[in-house]
C-alpha positions in Angstrom: 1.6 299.9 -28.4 1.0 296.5 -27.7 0.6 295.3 -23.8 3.7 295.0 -21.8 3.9 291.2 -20.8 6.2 289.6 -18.6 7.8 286.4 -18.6 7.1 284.0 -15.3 10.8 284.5 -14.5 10.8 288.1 -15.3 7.8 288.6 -13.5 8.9 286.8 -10.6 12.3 288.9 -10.8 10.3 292.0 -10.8 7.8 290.8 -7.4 11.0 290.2 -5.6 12.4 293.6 -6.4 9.4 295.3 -5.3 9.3 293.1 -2.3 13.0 294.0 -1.3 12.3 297.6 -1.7 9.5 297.5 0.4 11.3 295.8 2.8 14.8 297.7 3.0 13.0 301.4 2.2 9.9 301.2 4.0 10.3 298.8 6.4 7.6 296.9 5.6 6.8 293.5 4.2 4.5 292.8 1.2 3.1 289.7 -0.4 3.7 288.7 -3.9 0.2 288.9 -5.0 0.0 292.7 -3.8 3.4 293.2 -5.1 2.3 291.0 -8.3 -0.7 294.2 -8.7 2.0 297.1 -8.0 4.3 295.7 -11.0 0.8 295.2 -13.3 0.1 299.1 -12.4 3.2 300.6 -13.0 3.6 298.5 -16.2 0.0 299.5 -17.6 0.2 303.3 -16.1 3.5 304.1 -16.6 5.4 301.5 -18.5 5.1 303.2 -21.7 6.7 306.4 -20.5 9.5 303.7 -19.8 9.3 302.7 -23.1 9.2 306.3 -24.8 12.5 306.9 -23.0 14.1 304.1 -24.3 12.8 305.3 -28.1 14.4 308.8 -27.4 17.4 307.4 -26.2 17.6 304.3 -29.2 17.2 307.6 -31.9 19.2 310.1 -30.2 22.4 306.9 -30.4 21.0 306.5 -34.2 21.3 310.1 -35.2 24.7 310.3 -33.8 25.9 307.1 -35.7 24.5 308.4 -38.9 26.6 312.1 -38.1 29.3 309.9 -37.6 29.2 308.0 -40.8 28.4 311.0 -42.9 31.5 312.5 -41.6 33.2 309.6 -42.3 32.2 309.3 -46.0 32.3 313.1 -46.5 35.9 312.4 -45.2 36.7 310.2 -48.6 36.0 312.7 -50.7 38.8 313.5 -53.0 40.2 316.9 -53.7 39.2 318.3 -57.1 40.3 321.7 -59.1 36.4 322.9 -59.0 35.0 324.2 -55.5 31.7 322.8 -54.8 
């Protein structure tokens, strides 16, 4: 899996979430640059169990679109005198 990069904007998005949490849950304040490092930790620790999560959950939706469809082309089979 390649590195997880952010955009400037995501990455600035991301600094002020961890910033606001901080802030509203622990009731403390942290800098950008500290906060900067948290988001780089989490994304090279733990962002691909993220990611992993988001592959179950993209193949689980595929496997149920494909029973779908097969039951919807088994469903255009026409009735014939011989049993399969």
């Amino acid at each position: 899996m390649e590195k997880i990069k952010f955009s400037r904007e995501e990455t600035k998005a991301l600094v002020g979430e961890i910033q606001d949490y901080f802030r509203e849950e622990l009731d403390q304040d942290i800098g950008a640059i500290p906060a900067e490092m948290l988001m780089q930790f989490f994304a090279e620790r733990m962002g691909a169990y993220f990611y992993n999560r988001g592959v179950y959950d993209a193949q689980a939706l595929i496997r149920k679109q494909v029973e779908s469809l097969s039951d919807d082309i088994f469903a255009l089979e026409q009735p014939t005198r011989h049993l399969r």
